[in-house]
TIVO-2410 file (N, C-alpha, C; in nm, 3 decimals):
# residues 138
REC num residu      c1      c2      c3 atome chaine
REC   1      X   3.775   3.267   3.415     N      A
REC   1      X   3.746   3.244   3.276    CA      A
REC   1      X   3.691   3.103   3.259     C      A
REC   2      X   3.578   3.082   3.144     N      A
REC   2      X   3.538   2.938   3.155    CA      A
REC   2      X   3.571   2.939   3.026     C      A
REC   3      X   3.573   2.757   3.031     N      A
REC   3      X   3.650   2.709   2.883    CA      A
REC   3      X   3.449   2.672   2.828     C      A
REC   4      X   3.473   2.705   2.690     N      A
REC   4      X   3.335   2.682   2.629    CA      A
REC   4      X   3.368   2.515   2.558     C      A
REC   5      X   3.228   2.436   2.635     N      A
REC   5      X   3.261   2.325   2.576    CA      A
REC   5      X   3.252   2.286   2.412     C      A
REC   6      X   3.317   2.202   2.360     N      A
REC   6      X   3.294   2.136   2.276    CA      A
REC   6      X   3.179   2.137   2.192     C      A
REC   7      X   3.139   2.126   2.077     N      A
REC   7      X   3.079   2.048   2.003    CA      A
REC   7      X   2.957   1.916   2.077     C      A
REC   8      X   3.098   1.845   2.086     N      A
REC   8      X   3.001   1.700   2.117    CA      A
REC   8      X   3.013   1.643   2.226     C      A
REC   9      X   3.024   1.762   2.332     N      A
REC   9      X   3.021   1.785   2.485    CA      A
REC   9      X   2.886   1.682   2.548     C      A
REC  10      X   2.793   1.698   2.467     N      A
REC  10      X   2.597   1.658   2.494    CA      A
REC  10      X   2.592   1.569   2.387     C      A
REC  11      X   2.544   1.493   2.475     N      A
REC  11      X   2.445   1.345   2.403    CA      A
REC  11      X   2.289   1.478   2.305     C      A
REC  12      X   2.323   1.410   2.173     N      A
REC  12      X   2.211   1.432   2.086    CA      A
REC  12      X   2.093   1.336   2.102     C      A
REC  13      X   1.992   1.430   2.091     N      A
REC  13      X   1.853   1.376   2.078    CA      A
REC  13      X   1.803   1.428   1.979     C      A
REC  14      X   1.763   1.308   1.878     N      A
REC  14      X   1.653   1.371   1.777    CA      A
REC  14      X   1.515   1.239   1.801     C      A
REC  15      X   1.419   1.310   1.707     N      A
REC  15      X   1.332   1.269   1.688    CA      A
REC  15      X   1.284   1.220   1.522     C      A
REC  16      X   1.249   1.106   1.517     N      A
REC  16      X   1.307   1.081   1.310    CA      A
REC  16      X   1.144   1.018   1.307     C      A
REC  17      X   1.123   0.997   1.177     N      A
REC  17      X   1.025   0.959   1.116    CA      A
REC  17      X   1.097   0.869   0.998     C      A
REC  18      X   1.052   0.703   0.971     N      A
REC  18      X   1.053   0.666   0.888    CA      A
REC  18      X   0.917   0.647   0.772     C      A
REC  19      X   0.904   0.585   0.653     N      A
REC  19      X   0.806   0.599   0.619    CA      A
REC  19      X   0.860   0.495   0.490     C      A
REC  20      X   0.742   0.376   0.453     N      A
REC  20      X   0.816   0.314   0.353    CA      A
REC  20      X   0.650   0.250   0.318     C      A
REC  21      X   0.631   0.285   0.254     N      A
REC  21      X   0.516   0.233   0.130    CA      A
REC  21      X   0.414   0.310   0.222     C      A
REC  22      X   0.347   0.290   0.285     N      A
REC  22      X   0.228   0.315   0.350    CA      A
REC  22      X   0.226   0.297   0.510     C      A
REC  23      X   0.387   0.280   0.515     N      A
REC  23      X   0.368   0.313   0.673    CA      A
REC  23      X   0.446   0.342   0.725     C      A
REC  24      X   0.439   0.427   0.842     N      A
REC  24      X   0.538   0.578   0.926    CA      A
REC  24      X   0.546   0.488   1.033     C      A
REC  25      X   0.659   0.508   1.075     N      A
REC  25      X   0.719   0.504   1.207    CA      A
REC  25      X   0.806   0.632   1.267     C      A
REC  26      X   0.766   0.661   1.424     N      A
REC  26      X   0.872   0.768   1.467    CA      A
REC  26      X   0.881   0.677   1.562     C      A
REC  27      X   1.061   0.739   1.555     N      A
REC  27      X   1.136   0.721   1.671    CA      A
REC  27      X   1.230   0.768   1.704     C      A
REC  28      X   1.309   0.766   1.848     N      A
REC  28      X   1.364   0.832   1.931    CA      A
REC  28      X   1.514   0.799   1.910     C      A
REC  29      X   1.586   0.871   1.857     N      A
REC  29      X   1.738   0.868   1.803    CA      A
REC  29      X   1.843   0.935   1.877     C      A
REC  30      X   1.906   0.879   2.024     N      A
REC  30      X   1.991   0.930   2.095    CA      A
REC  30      X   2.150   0.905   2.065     C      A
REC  31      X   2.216   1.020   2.047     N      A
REC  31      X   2.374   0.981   2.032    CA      A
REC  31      X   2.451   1.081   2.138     C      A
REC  32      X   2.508   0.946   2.165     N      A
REC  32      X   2.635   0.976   2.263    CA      A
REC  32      X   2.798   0.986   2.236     C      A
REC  33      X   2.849   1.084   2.210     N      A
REC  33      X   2.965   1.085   2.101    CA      A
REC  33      X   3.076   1.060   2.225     C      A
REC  34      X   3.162   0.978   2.203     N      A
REC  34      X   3.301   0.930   2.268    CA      A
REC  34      X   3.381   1.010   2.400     C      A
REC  35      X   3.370   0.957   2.475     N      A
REC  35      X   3.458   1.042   2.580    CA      A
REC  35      X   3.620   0.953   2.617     C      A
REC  36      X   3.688   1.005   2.682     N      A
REC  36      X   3.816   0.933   2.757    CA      A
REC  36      X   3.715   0.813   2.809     C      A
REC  37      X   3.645   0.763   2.837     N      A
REC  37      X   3.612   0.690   2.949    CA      A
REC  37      X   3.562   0.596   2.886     C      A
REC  38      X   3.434   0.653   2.786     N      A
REC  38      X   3.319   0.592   2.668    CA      A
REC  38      X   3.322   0.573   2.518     C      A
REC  39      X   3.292   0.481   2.501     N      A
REC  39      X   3.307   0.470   2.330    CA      A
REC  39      X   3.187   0.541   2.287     C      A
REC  40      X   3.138   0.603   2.135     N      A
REC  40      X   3.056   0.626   2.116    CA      A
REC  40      X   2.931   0.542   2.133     C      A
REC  41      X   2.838   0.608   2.132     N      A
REC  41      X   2.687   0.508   2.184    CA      A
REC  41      X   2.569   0.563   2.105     C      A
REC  42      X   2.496   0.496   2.024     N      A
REC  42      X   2.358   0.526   1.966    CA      A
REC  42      X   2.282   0.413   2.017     C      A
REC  43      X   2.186   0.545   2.070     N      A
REC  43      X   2.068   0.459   2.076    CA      A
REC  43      X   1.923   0.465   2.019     C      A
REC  44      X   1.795   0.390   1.978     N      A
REC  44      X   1.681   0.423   1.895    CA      A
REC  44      X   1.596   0.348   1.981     C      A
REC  45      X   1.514   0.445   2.027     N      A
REC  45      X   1.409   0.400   2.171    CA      A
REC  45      X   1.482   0.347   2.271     C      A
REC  46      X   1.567   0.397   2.299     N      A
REC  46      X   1.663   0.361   2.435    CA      A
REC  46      X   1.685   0.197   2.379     C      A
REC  47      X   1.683   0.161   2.281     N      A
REC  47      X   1.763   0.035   2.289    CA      A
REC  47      X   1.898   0.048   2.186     C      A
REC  48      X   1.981   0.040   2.283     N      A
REC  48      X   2.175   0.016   2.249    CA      A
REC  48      X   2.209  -0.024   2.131     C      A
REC  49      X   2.242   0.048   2.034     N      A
REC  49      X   2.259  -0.054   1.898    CA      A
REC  49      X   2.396  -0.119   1.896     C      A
REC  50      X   2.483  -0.166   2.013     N      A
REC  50      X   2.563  -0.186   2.040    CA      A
REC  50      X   2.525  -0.319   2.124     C      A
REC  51      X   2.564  -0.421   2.028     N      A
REC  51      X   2.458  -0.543   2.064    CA      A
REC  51      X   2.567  -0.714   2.036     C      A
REC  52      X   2.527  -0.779   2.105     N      A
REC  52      X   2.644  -0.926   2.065    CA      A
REC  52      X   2.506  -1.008   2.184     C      A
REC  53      X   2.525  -1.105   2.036     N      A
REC  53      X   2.463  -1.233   2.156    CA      A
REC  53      X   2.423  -1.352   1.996     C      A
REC  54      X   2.367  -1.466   2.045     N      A
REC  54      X   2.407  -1.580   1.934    CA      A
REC  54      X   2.314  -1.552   1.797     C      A
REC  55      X   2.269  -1.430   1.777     N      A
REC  55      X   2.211  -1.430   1.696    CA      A
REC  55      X   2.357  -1.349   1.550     C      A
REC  56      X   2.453  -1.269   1.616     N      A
REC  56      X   2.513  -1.147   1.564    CA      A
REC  56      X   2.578  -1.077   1.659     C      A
REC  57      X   2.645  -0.988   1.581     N      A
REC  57      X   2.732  -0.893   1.667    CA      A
REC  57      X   2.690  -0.770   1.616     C      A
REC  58      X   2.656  -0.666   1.667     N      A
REC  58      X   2.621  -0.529   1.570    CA      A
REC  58      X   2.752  -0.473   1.688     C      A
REC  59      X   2.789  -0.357   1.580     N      A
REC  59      X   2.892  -0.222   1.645    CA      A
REC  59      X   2.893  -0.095   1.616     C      A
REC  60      X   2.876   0.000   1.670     N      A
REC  60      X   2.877   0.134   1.680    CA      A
REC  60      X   3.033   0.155   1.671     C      A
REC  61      X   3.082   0.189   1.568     N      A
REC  61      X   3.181   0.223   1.514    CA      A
REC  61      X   3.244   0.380   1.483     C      A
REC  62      X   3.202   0.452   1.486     N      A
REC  62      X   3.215   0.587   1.508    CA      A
REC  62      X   3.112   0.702   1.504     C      A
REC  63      X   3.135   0.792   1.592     N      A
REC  63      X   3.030   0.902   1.537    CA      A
REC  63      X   3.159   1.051   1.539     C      A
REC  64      X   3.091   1.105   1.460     N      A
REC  64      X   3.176   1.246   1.390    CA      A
REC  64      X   3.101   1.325   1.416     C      A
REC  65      X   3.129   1.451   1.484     N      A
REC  65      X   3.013   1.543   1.502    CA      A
REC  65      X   3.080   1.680   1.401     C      A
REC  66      X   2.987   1.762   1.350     N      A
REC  66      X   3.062   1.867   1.316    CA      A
REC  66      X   2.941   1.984   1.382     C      A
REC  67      X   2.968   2.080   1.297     N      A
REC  67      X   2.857   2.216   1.301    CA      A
REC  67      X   2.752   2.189   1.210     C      A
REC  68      X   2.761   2.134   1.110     N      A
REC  68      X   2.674   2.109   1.001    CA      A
REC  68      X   2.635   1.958   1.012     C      A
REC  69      X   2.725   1.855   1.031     N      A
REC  69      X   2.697   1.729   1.040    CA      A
REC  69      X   2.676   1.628   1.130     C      A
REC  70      X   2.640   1.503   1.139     N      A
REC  70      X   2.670   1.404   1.182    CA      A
REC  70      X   2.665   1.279   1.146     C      A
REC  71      X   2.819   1.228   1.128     N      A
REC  71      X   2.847   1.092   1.057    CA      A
REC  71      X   2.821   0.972   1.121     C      A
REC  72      X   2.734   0.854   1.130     N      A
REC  72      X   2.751   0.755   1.219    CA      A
REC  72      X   2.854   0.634   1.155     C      A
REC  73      X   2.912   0.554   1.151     N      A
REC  73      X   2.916   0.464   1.106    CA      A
REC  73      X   2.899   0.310   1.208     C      A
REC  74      X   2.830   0.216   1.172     N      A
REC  74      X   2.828   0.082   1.206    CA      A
REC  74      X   2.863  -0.012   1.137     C      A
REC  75      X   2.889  -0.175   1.204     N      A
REC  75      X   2.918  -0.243   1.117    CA      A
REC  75      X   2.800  -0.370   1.185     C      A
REC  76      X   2.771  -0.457   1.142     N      A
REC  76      X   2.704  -0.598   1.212    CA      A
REC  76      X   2.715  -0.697   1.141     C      A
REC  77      X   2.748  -0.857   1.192     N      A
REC  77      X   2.792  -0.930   1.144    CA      A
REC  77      X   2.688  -1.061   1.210     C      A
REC  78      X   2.657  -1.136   1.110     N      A
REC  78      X   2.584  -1.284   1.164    CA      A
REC  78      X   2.649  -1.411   1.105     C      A
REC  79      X   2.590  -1.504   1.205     N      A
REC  79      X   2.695  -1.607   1.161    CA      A
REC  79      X   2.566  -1.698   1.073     C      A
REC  80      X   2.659  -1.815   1.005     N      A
REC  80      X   2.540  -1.916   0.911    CA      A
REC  80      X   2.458  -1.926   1.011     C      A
REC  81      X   2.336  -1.960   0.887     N      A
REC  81      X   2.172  -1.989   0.976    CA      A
REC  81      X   2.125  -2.097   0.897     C      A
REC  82      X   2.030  -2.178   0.901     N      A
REC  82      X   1.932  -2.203   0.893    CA      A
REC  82      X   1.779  -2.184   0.861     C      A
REC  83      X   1.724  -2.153   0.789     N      A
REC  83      X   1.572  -2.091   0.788    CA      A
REC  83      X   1.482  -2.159   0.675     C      A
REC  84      X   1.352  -2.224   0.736     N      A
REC  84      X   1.314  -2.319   0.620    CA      A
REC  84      X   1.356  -2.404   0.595     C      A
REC  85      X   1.434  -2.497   0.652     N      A
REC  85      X   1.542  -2.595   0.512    CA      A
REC  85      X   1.658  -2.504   0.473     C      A
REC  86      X   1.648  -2.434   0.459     N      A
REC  86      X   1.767  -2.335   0.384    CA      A
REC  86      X   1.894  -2.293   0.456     C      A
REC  87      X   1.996  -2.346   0.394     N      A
REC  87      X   2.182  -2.245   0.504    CA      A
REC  87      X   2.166  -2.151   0.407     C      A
REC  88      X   2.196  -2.064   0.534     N      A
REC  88      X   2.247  -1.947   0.471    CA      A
REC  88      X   2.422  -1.899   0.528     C      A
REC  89      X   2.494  -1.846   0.472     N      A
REC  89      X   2.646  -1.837   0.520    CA      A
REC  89      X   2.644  -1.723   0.614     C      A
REC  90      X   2.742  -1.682   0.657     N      A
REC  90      X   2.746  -1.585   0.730    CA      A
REC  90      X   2.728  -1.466   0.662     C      A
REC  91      X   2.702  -1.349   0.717     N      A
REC  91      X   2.687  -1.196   0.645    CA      A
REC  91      X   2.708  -1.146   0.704     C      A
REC  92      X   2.703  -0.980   0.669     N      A
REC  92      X   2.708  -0.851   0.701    CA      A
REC  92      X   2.665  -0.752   0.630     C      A
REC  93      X   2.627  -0.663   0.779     N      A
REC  93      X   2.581  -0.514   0.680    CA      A
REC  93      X   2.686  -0.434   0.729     C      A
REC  94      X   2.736  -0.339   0.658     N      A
REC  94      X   2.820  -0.191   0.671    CA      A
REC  94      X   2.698  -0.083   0.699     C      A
REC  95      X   2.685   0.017   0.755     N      A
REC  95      X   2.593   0.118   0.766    CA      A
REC  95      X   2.688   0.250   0.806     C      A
REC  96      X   2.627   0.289   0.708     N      A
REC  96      X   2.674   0.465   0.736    CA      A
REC  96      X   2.567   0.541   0.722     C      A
REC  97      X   2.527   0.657   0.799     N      A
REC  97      X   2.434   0.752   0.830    CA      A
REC  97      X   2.502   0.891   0.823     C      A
REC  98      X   2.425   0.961   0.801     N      A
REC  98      X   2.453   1.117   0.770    CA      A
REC  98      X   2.357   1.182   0.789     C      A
REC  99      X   2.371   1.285   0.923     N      A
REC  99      X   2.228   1.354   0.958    CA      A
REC  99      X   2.288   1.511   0.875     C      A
REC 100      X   2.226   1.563   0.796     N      A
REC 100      X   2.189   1.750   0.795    CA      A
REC 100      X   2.191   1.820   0.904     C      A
REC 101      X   2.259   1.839   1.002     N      A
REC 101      X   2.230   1.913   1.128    CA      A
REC 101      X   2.081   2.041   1.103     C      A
REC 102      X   2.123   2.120   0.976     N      A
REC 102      X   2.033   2.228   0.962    CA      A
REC 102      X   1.896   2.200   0.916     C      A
REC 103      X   1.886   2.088   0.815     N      A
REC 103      X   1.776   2.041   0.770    CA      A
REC 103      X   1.702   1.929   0.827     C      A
REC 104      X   1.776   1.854   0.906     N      A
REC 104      X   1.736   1.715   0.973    CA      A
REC 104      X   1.729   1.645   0.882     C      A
REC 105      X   1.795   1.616   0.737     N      A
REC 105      X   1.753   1.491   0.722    CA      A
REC 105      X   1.899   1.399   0.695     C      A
REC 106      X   1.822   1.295   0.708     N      A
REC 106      X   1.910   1.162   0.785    CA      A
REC 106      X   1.904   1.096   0.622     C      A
REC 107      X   2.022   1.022   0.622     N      A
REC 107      X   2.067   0.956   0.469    CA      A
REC 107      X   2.120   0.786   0.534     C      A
REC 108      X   2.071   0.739   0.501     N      A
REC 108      X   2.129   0.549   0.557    CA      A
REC 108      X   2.167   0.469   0.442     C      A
REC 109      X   2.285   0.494   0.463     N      A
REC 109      X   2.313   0.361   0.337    CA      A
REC 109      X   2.369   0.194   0.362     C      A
REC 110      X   2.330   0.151   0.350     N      A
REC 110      X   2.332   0.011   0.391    CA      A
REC 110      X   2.427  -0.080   0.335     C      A
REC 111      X   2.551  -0.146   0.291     N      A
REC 111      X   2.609  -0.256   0.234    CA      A
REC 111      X   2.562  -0.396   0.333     C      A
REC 112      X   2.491  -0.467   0.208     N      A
REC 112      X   2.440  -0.600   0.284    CA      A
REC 112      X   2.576  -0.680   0.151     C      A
REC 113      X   2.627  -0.802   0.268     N      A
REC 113      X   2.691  -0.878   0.213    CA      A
REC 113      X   2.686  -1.055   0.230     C      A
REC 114      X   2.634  -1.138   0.150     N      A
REC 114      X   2.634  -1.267   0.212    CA      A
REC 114      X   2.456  -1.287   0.330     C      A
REC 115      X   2.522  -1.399   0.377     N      A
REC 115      X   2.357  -1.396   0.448    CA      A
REC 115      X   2.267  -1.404   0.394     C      A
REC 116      X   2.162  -1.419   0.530     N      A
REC 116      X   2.010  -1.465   0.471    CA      A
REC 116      X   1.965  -1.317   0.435     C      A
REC 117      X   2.012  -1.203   0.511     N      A
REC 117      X   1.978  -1.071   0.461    CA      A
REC 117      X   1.988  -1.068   0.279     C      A
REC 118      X   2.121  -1.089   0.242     N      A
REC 118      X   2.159  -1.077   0.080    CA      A
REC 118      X   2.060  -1.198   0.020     C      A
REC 119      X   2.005  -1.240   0.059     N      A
REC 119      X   1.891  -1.334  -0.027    CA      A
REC 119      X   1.758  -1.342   0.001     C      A
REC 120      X   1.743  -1.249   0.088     N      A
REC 120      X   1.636  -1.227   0.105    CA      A
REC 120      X   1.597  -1.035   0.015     C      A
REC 121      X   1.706  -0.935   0.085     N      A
REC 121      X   1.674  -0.809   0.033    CA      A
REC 121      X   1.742  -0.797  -0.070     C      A
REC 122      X   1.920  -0.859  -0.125     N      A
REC 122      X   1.951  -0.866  -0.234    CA      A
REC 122      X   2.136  -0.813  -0.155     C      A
REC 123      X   2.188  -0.851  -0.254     N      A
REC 123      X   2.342  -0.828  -0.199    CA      A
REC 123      X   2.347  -0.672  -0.269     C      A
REC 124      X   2.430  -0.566  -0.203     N      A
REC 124      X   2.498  -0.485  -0.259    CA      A
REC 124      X   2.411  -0.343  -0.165     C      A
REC 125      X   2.436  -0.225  -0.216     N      A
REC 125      X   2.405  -0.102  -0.107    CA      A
REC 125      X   2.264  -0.056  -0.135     C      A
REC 126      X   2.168  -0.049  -0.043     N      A
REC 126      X   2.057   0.023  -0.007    CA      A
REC 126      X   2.076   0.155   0.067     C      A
REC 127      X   2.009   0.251  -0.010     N      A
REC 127      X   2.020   0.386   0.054    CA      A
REC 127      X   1.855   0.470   0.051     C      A
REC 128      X   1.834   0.515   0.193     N      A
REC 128      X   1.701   0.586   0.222    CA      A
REC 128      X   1.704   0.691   0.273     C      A
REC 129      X   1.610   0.767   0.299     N      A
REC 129      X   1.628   0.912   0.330    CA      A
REC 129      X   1.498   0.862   0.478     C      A
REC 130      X   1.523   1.002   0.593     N      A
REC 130      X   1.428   0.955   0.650    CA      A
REC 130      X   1.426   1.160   0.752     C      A
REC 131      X   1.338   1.167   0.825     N      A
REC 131      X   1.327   1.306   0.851    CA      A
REC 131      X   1.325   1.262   0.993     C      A
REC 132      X   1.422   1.399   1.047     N      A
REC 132      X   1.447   1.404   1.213    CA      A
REC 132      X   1.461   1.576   1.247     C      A
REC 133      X   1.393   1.550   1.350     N      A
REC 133      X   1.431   1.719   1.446    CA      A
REC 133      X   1.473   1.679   1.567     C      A
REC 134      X   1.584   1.840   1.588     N      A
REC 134      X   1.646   1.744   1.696    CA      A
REC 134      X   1.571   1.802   1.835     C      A
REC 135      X   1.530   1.718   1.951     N      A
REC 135      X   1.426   1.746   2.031    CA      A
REC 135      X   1.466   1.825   2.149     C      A
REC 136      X   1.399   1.921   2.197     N      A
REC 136      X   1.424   2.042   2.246    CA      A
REC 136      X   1.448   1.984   2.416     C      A
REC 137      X   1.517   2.066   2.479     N      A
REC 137      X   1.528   2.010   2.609    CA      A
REC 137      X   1.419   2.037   2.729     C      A
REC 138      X   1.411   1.953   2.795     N      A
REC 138      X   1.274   2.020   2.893    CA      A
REC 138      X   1.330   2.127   2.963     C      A
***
């Protein structure tokens, strides 16, 4: 008898499209959901969004898989800067994502707090929509 795996047995691959005034970007949206061994892992063009070095700390904070869904959540944090003449204090963004499994589409909502981010894009939550299929295996 074989045991039927899991759900979130397989690293997801989609394929997303952004698009914001007059210009598209696609890209390559891999998730790796948590094992005994591994923490969850997203990645967008094979680069790790699971990131620390003197600029910030970003973290991949959970992923939720269901039949219908998938929840990401992140958090990233920077320390005071400098820019222009200008301090800026430390910040953060909160990010939560929500893919449609059936429809592909992807929901990002953003909490920017503090930082040169909050004075530059504005303090408080940004939310976008963006389109993904998930990519077929060779």
């Amino acid at each position: 008898m074989s045991a039927t795996p899991g759900l979130a047995a397989e690293p997801l691959v989609f394929t997303c499209e952004r698009s914001e005034k007059n210009y598209t970007e696609s890209y390559e949206l891999r998730l790796i959901p948590a094992s005994k061994n591994q923490k969850a892992k997203v990645f967008v063009d094979d680069r790790d969004l699971d990131q620390s070095n003197e600029l910030g700390r970003q973290v991949v904070k959970n992923i939720l898989i269901t039949e219908s869904t998938i929840l990401i959540s992140m958090e990233a944090h920077f320390p005071p800067e400098s820019f222009d003449g200008v301090q800026y204090g430390p910040g953060s963004v909160i990010t939560a994502i929500t893919i449609n499994r059936s429809t592909g589409q992807l929901r990002k909502a953003e909490t920017i707090k503090g930082g040169i981010l909050s004075a530059s894009l504005g303090e408080g939550t940004k939310t976008h929509q963006e389109q993904c299929i998930v990519k077929t295996k060779p």
